[in-house]
matplotlib code that plots the C-alpha trace (Angstrom):
import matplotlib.pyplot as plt

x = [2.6, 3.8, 0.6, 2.5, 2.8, -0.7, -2.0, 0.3, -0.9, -4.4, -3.5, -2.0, -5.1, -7.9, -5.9, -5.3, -9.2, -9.7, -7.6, -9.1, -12.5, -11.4, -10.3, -13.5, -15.4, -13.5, -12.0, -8.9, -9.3, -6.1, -7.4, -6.2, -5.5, -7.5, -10.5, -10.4, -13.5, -15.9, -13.3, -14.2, -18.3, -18.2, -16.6, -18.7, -22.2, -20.6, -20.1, -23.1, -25.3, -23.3, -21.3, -18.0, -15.1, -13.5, -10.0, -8.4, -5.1, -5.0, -1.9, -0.8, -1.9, 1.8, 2.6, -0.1, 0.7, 4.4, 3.2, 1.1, 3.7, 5.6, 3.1, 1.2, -2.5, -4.9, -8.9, -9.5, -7.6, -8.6, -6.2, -6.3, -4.9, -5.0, -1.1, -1.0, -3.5, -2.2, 0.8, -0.8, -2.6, 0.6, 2.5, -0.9, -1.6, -5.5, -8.4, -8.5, -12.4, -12.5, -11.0, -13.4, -13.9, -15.6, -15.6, -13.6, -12.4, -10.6, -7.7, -8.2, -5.5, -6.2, -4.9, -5.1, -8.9, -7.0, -5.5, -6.8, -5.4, -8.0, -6.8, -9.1, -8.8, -6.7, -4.3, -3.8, -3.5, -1.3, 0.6, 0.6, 4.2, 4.5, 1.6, 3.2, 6.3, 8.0, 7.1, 3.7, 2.4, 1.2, 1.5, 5.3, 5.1, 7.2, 3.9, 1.4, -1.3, -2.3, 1.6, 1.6, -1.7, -0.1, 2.7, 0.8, -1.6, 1.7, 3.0, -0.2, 0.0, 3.7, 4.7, 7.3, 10.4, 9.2, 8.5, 11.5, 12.6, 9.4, 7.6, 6.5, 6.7, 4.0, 3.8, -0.4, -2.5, -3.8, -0.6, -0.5, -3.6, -2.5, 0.6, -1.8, -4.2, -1.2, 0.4, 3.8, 2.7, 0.4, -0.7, -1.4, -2.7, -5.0, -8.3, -11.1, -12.8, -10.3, -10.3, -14.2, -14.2, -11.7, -12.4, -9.0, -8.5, -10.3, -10.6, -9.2, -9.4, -10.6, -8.5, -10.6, -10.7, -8.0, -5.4, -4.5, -4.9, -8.5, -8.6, -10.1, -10.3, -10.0, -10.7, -9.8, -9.9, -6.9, -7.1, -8.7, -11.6, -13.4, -17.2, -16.8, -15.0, -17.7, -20.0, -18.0, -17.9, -21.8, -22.2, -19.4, -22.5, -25.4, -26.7, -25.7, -22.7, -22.9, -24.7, -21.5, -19.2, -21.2, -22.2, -18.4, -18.0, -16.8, -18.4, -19.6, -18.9]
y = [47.0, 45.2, 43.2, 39.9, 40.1, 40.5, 37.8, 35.6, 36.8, 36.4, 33.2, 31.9, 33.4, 31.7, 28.2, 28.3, 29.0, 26.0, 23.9, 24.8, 24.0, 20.8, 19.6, 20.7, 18.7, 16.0, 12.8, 10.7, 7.5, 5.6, 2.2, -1.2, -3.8, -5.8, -3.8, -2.5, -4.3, -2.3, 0.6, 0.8, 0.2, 3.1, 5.3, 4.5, 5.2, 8.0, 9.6, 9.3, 10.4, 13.2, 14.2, 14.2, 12.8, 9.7, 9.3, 6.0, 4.8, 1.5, -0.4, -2.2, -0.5, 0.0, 1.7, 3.8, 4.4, 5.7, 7.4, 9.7, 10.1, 11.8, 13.9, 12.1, 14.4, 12.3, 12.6, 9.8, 6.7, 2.9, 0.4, -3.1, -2.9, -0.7, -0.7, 1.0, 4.0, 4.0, 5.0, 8.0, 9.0, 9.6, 11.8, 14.0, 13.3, 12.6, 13.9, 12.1, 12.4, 10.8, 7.1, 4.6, 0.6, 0.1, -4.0, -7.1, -10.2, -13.3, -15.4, -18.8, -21.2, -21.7, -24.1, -23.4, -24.7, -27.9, -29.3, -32.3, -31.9, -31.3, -31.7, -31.7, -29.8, -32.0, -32.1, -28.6, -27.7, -30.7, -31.1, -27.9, -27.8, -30.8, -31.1, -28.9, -28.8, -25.3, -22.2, -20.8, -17.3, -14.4, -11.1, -9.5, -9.1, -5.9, -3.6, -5.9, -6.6, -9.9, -11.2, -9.7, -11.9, -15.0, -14.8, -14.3, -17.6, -19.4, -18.5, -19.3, -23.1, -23.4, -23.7, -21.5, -23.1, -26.3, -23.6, -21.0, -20.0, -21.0, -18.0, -16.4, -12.5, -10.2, -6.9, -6.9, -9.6, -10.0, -10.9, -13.3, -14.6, -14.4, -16.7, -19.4, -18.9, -19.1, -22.3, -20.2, -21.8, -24.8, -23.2, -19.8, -17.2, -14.8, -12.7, -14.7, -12.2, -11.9, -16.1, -16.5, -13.7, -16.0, -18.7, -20.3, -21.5, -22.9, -22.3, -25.4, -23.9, -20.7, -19.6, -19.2, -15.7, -16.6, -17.3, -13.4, -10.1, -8.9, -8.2, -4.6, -2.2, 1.2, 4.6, 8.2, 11.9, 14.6, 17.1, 19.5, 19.1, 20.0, 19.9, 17.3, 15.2, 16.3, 14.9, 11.5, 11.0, 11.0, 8.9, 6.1, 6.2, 5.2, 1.8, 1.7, 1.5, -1.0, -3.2, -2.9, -4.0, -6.9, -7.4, -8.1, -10.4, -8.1, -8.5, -5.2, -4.4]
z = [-14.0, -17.1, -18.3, -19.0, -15.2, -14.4, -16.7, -14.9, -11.5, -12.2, -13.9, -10.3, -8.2, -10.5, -10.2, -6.8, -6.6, -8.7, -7.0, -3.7, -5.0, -6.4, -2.9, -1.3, -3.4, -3.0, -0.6, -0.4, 1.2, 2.9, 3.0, 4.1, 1.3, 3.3, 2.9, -0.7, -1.8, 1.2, 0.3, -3.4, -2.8, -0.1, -2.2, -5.4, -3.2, -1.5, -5.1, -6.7, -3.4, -2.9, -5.9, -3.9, -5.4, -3.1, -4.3, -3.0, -2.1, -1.1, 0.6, 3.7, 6.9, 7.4, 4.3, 4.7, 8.3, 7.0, 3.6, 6.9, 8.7, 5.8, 5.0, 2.3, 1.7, 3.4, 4.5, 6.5, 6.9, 7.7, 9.2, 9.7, 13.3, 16.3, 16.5, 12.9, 13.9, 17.8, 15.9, 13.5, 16.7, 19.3, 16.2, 16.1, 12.7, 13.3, 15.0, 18.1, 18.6, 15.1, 15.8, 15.9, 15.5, 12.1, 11.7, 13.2, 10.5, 11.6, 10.1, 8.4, 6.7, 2.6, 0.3, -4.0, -5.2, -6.8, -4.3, -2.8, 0.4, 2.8, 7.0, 9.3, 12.5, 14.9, 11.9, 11.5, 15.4, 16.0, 13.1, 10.6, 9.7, 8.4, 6.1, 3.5, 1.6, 0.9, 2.9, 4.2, 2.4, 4.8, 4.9, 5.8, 9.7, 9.5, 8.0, 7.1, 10.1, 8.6, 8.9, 12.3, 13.4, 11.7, 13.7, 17.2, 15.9, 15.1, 18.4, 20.0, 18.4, 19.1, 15.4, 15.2, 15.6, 12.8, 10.5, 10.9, 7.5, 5.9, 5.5, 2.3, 3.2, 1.5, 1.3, 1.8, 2.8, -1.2, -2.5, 0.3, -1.1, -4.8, -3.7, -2.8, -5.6, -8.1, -6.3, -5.4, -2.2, -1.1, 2.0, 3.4, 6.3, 5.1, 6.5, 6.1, 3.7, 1.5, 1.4, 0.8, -2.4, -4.1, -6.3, -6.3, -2.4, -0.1, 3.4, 5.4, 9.0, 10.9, 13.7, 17.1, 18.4, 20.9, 18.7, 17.9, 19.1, 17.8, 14.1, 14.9, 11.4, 13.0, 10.6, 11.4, 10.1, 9.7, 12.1, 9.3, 8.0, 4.9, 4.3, 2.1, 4.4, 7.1, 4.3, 4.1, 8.4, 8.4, 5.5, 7.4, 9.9, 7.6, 7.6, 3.6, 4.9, 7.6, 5.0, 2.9, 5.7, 6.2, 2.9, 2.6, 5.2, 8.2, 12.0, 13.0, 16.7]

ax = plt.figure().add_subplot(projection="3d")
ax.plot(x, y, z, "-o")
ax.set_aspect("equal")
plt.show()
């Protein structure tokens, strides 16, 4: 066999070896935009007690959902709603023993830090429409979870015809969030933990409970695992992490 040809054989095999190692000593993260604050203190703690590599890719639960779906190399993945991972679940793209309830968040309205406007409660519920000019920034209903809870709380208020044609479409629930804080507009739907980490809005009012479906983050594996992704379900278990999730400002079920 000409020797060019082996070198370039044996070239292939030890890269292949390398690249196979690489991935078992590593982990890549889908992880809602919502949650990229726990997602980046998991994975930092998870690398330095462990070694392993987290690798994170951090968009709408949508996106994330669709980037799946068309075979994007994934570990585990977190969504912001059950609808999202329901949807991962029924195209067999995860392990179905894996899919679990890791936290709960709640919506609140947020106005930029300057503005003087402050409502009080009956204002909002009975008048929210009408105590802004311009439209209302949340997340785009079509993939973002966030947009998809405003709407149901709208609906549940019976704001949606005053305010057709007023929405501010995002494509994740921070650049709803950065629209407030930069005054594109004066008022906004957001996850309450994304609100309370910025100092730019205020909160002006929590939505009950009631208002929207649960605000459930759900997390799943790919059907195969490696030992380092064996490594990374354990660790989702350990009360470091449970501490992060609330350290964050998440419920914990």
């Amino acid at each position: 066999m000409n020797k060019t040809i082996i070198v370039i054989i044996l070239s292939m095999f030890v890269l292949s070896c390398s690249n196979r190692k690489n991935r078992n000593n590593e982990v890549t993260l889908f992880a809602a935009s919502s949650v990229t604050n726990v997602a980046e203190e998991i994975a930092g703690s998870f690398e330095r007690e462990t070694g392993i590599k987290v690798k994170l890719n951090i968009a709408s639960s949508g996106i994330l959902a669709r980037q799946i779906e068309s075979g994007a190399d994934f570990d585990y993945y977190i969504s912001a709603n059950k609808s999202w991972m329901d949807y991962i679940d029924s195209l067999n793209l995860v392990e179905k023993a894996t899919v679990k309830n890791l936290a709960t968040n709640r919506l609140v309205v947020i106005v930029p830090s300057g503005n003087d406007k402050k409502p009080n409660r009956g204002e909002i519920e009975n008048n929210f429409p009408n105590l802004f000019a311009g439209r209302l920034s949340i997340g785009d209903p079509k993939h973002v979870p966030a947009g998809k809870y405003a709407m149901q709380a709208i609906k549940f208020y019976g704001w949606e015809k005053d305010l057709t044609d007023r929405y501010l479409p995002a494509k994740n629930v921070r650049d709803a969030l950065l629209m407030v804080e930069m005054g594109e507009a004066e008022m906004g739907i957001v996850y309450e933990t994304d609100a309370t980490k910025s100092k730019k809005v205020n909160i002006v009012y929590r939505f009950p409970l009631t208002a929207c479906e649960s605000i459930a983050y759900a997390g799943a594996a790919k059907k195969k695992r490696s030992e380092s992704l064996n490594s990374f379900l354990l660790y989702l278990q350990s009360e470091e992490v449970k501490s992060i999730w609330r350290t964050n400002g998440f419920n914990l079920d």
